[in-house]
C-alpha positions as CSV (number, residue, x, y, z in Angstrom):
1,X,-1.4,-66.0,-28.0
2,X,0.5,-67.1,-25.5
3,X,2.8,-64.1,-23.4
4,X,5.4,-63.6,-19.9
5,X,6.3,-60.7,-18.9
6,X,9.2,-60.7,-15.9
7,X,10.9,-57.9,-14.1
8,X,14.4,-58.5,-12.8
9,X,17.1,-56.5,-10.6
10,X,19.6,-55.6,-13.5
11,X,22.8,-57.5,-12.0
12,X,24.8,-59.2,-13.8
13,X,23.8,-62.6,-12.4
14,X,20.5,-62.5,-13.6
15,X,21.7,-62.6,-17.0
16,X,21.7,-66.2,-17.1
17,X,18.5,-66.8,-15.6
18,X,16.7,-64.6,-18.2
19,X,18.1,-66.7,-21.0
20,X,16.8,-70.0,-19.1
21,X,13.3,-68.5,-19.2
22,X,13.3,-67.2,-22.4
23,X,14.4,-70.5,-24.0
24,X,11.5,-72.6,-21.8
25,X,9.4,-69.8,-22.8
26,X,10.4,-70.7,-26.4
27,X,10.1,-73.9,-26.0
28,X,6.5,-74.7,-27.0
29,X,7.4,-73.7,-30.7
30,X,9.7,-76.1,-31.1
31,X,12.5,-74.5,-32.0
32,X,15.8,-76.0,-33.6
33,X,19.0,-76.4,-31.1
34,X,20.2,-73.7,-32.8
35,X,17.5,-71.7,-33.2
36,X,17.1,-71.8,-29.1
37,X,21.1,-71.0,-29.1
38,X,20.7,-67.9,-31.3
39,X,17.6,-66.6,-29.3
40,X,19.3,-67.2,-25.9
41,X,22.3,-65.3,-27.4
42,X,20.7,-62.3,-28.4
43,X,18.6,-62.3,-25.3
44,X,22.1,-62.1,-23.1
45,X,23.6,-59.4,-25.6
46,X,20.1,-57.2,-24.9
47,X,20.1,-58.1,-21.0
48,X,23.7,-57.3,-21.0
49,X,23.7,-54.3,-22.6
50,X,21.3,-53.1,-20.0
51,X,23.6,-54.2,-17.3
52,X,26.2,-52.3,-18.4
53,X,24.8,-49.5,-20.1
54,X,21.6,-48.0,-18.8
55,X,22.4,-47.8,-15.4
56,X,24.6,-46.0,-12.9
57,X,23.0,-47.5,-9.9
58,X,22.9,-50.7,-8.8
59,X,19.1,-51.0,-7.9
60,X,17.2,-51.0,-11.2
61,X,14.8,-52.9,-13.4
62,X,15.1,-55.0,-16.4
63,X,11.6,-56.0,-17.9
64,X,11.8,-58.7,-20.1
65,X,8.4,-59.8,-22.4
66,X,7.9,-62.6,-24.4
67,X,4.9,-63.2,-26.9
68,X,4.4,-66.5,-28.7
69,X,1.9,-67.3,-31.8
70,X,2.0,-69.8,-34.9
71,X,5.9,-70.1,-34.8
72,X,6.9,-66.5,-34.3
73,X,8.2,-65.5,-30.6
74,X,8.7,-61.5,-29.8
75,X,10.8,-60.7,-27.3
76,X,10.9,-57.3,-25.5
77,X,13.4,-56.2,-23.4
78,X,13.6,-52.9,-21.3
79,X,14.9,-50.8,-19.2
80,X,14.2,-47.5,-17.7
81,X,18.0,-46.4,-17.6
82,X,19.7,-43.7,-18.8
83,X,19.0,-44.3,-22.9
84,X,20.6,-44.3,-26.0
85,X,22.0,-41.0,-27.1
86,X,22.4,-42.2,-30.9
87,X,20.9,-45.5,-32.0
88,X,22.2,-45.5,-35.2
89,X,25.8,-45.2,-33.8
90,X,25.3,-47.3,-30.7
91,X,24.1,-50.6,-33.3
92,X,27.4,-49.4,-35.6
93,X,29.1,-52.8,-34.8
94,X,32.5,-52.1,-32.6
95,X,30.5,-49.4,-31.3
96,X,31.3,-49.2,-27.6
97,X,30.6,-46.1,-25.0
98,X,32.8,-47.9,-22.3
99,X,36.1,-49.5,-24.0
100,X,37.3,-50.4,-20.6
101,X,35.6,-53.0,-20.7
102,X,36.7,-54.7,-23.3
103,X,33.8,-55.7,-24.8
104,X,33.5,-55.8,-28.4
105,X,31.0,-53.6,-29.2
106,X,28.9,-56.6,-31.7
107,X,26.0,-56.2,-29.2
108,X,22.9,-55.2,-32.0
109,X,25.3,-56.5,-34.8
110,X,24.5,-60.1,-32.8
111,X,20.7,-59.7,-32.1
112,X,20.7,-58.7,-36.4
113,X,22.2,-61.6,-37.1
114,X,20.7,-64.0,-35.1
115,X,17.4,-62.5,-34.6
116,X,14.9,-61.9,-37.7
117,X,13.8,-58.5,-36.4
118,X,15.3,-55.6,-34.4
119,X,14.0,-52.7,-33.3
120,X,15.3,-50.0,-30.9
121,X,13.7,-47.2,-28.5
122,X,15.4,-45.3,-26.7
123,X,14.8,-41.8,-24.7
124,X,17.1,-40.1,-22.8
125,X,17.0,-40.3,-19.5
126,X,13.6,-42.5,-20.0
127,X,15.4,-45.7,-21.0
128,X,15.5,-48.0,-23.8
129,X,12.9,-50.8,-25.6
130,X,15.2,-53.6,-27.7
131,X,11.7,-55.5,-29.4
132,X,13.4,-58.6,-31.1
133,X,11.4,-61.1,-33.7
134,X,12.4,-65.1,-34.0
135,X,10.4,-67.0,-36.8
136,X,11.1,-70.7,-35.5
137,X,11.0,-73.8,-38.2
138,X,11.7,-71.4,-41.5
139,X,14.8,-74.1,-42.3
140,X,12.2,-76.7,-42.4
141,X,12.3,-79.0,-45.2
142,X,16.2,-77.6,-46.2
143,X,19.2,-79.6,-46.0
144,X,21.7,-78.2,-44.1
């Protein structure tokens, strides 16, 4: 099995660079263009929602950990923020706990939909665990 595991300041900058990795990470199971874009998009909603969410600080940690075997990629991404009151509302889609932001709330709606797994973590005031599943080449042999 092959694995990465990378801690990063949770800034908003870095949000990009996580994606890079995790896509060259992903890389050596030859994923689809889109499959790579729907991993990298999830991957930003998750890092993101740490960014905004689980911290009131500015210095604090995202941990992001990948795992690769046969054509399945895990990716686990964590913080040790302030955690999730109510999963089951926060993944509600339009869900938001900071409308001034105008964000849209989709965040977990996105990882569902482009990700083949989701689970969620969290503990107050411990943080929160998003574990996400990809299962690369299952359109093969389909037309699209």
């Amino acid at each position: 099995m092959d694995f990465m595991h990378l801690e990063i300041p949770a800034r908003s900058e870095n949000e990009s660079f996580v994606r890079v990795v995790i896509a060259a990470f992903a890389a050596r199971l030859d994923p689809t263009l889109e499959e790579l874009n729907e991993l990298k998009t999830a991957v930003s909603e998750a890092v993101t929602n740490c960014i905004l969410h689980a911290y009131v600080d500015a210095e604090s940690v995202i941990s992001i950990k990948a795992a690769a075997e046969d054509n399945i990629l895990i990716v686990e991404i964590a913080d040790r923020g302030k955690g999730i009151e109510d999963i089951a509302k926060a993944r509600e889609p339009l869900y938001t706990d900071k409308p001034e932001l105008e964000r849209s709330g989709m965040g977990f709606t996105i990882m569902e939909n482009f990700m083949d797994g989701l689970t969620v973590k969290s503990k107050k005031g411990e943080g929160t665990v998003i574990t996400m599943r990809k299962n690369f080449g299952k359109t093969a042999g389909h037309n699209h």
